[in-house]
C-alpha positions, 0 to 999 in steps of 0.5 A: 239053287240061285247060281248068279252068273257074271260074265261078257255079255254086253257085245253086239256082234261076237256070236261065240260071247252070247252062246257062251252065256246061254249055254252056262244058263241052259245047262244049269237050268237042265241041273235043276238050278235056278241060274242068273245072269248078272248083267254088268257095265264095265267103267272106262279103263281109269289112267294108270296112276304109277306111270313109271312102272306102266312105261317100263312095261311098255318097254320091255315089251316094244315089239309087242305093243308096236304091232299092236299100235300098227294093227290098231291104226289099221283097225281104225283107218278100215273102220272109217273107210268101210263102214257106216255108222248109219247103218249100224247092223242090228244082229238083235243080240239084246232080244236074244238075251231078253228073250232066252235068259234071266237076268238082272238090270244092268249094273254099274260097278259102285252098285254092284259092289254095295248091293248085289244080287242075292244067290246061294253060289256066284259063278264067274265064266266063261271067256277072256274076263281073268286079268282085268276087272276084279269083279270078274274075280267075284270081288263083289260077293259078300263076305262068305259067299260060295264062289265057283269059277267055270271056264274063264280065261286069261286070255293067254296073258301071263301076269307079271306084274308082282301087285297084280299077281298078289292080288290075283293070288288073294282073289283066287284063295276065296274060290272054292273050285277053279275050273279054267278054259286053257291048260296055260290058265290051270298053270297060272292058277297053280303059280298063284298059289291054286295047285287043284285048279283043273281044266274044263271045256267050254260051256257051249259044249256042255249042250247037244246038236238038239239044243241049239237046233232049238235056236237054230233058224234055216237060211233062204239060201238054196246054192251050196256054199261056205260060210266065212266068219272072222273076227277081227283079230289078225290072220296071215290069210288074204280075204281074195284067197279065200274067195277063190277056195270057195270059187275053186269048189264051186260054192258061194261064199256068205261073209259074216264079219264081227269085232272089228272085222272091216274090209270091202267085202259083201257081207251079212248080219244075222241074229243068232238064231240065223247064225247057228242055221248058216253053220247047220245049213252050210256045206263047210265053214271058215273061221278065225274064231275058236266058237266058230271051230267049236260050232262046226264040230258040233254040226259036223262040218268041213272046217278050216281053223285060220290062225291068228297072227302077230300079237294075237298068236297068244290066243290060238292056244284055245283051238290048238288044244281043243283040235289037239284033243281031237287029232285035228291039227291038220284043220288049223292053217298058218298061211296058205289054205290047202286045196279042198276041205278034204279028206273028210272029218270023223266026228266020232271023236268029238262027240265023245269028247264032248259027252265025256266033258258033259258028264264029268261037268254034270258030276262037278256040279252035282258035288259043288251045288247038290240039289235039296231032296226031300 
């Protein structure tokens, strides 16, 4: 079958955002499919027109947006103190789509609307792309189409607003499966009027070690070290305090930072090939991002999950659940890290899980898109 697939993809630094696309591909692709990616350029965010409604929202939620005010002027005085628009890193993220998928043109959103891509099945997944644009809700695929959501996301963001969640509610009444990422997503769903949502795993565990081992590129670094990867959403955990984790064993530390990640701290830029040999290759990984935490568990690795903090606390959900799954609680670090990356982890347990979600996955597909024997 033509599955069209829309989802993020247009990032030049969020490694978990591309894998994420690639694995959805490769495993539809090991399916017998013929899957697409449907390349989309999302418009600027228009200006609310009911401006009442929008101020009373602010309001409501002061504390909330006051922190997320104060972590945006942060943001930007640390962008504009510690990097360098000359010398932009090219992580080579288009050439890594270009060479791994097929994909449409990039589409804006009036061509998309009045002339999509052909496919038997449009599939939307995964990541955060519930809450926002509704061609993410597959609004764009004509009328009787087959719609299939796998593994999206709201994010953590619950939709008040009675409009939107009317509207939602009509988006999601055209789907004829809905799988979400996050159990808080299946409850949402099942408020807004879809009681057979379930939930899924992320498409990056739907692949094995030697899959990404086909990507994977070995690093020319021989000492031992950590590899530190943060995004740019708030954490509790100082940056010095790592560094001294990682002196404190006797282990280098390599820095990748993406997503608005800036500090003074030396740093590297891998593409993604390089990205999944730094994790194959390292001694152990410290991360604030929920790929980071599943791209170490698929190498078995030592790991430390830091927890976001402030307003970004709604999307810790992802790695809590995952970790919960897997008796794994103790990885994730509120504020202080511990002393050492022990004890040592067993992954027996996570290999199971990830086998057990791949073969039930494989079981989804085979009933929602059979393939045509003769």
């Amino acid at each position: 079958m033509k599955i069209g697939v829309i989802t993020f993809s247009q990032s030049q630094d969020n490694y978990g955002q591309i894998l994420q696309c690639y694995a959805m591909q490769c495993f539809l692709q090991q399916l017998g499919h013929e899957p697409f990616l449907i390349r989309y350029a999302e418009p600027a965010p228009p200006v609310p027109r009911f401006w009442l409604r929008k101020l009373l929202t602010y309001l409501l939620h002061i504390r909330l947006y006051l922190r997320w005010w104060l972590h945006q002027r942060r943001s930007a005085r640390d962008e504009r103190r510690y990097s360098h628009p000359e010398q932009t890193p090219n992580r080579r993220f288009t050439e890594f789509l270009q060479q791994h998928l097929r994909m449409t043109p990039l589409y804006t959103r009036e061509e998309l609307l009045s002339s999509p891509p052909a496919a038997d099945v449009y599939l939307c997944g995964s990541d955060q792309i519930w809450g926002g644009d509704d061609l993410y809700y597959l609004s764009f695929a004509p009328r009787g189409a087959r719609r299939i959501a796998y593994a999206p996301s709201f994010g953590g963001v619950r939709i008040t607003d009675p409009v939107q969640r009317r509207q939602v509610a009509a988006y999601l009444r055209a789907f004829e499966y809905i799988g979400m990422r996050e159990h808080s997503g299946v409850e949402q769903c099942r408020e807004l009027g879809r009681p057979d949502a379930e939930q899924v795993c992320d498409p990056t565990l739907l692949l094995s070690r030697e899959d990404y081992d086909r990507l994977a590129v070995a690093p020319s670094e021989r000492e031992p070290y950590l590899l530190l990867y943060l995004l740019g959403s708030s954490i509790d955990c100082e940056l010095d305090d790592i560094r001294r984790f990682a002196a404190g064993l006797g282990k280098k530390l390599i820095y990748v930072a993406s997503q608005g990640r800036y500090d003074d701290a030396p740093k590297c830029y891998p593409s993604i090939g390089e990205w999944l040999g730094l994790i194959r290759h390292a001694d152990g990984v410290i991360t604030n991002s929920f790929h980071g935490v599943v791209f170490s568990l698929i190498y078995h690795k030592p790991f430390l999950a830091l927890a976001l903090s402030r307003h970004f606390r709604r999307m810790n959900g992802r790695v809590e659940e995952l970790l919960s799954a897997l008796h794994m609680n103790d990885r994730i670090c509120r504020s202080h890290l511990p002393l050492s990356l022990e004890p040592p982890l067993d992954f027996s347990a996570f290999d199971r899980y990830r086998r057990a979600h791949r073969d039930k996955t494989v079981q989804l597909f085979r009933r929602l898109c059979p393939l045509n024997t003769p």
